[in-house]
N, C-alpha and C positions, 0 to 999 in steps of 0.2 A: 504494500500500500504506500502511495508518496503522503510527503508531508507537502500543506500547502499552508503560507502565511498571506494575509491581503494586507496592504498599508495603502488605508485610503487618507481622501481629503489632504492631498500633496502637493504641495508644486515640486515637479521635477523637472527638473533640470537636464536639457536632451542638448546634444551637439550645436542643434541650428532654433535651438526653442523652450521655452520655459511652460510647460504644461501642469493646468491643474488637472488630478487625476488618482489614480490608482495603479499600484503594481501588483501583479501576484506572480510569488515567488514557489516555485513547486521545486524541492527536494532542492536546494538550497541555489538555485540558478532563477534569475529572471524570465519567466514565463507570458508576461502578458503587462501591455503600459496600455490604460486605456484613459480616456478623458472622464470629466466625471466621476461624481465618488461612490462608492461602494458601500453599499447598508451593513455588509458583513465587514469584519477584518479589525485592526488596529486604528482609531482615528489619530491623524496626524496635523490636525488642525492648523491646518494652512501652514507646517514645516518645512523645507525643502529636503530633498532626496534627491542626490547627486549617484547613481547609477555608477558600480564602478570603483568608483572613492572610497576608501578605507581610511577614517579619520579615529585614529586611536585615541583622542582626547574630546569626549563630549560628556558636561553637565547637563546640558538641555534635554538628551534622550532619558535621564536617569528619570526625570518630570511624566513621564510616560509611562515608563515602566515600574519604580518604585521610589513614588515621588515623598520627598521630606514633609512635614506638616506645615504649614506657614509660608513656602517658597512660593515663589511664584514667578516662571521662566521667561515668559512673555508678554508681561505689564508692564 
């Protein structure tokens, strides 16, 4: 069975374009960039998602996935 993750409500960031949208990731490769967001998945509330990019230093994700009490990353 794959594993699939969705990361909606993005702009990502493509070669020639800056899309708001949706990615789904199946069995850890990019499967699908579509426009529009996705009811399922991870909401990423208008974050960017640079495709690609392996950024070893980010506080802003930890906001998402297990966020501090009181923070608040994009206020």
């Amino acid at each position: 069975m794959s594993k699939e993750t969705v990361f909606s409500n993005a702009r990502i960031v493509l070669e020639d374009d800056i899309l708001s949208g949706s990615i789904l990731i199946r069995d850890g490769k990019i499967a699908d960039i579509s426009e529009g967001n996705s009811v399922a998945g991870e909401d990423f509330e208008g974050d960017y998602i640079i495709p690609g990019l392996v950024e070893l230093h980010t506080d802003h994700l930890e906001g998402h996935y297990q966020p501090r009490p009181g923070i608040r990353w994009n206020k």
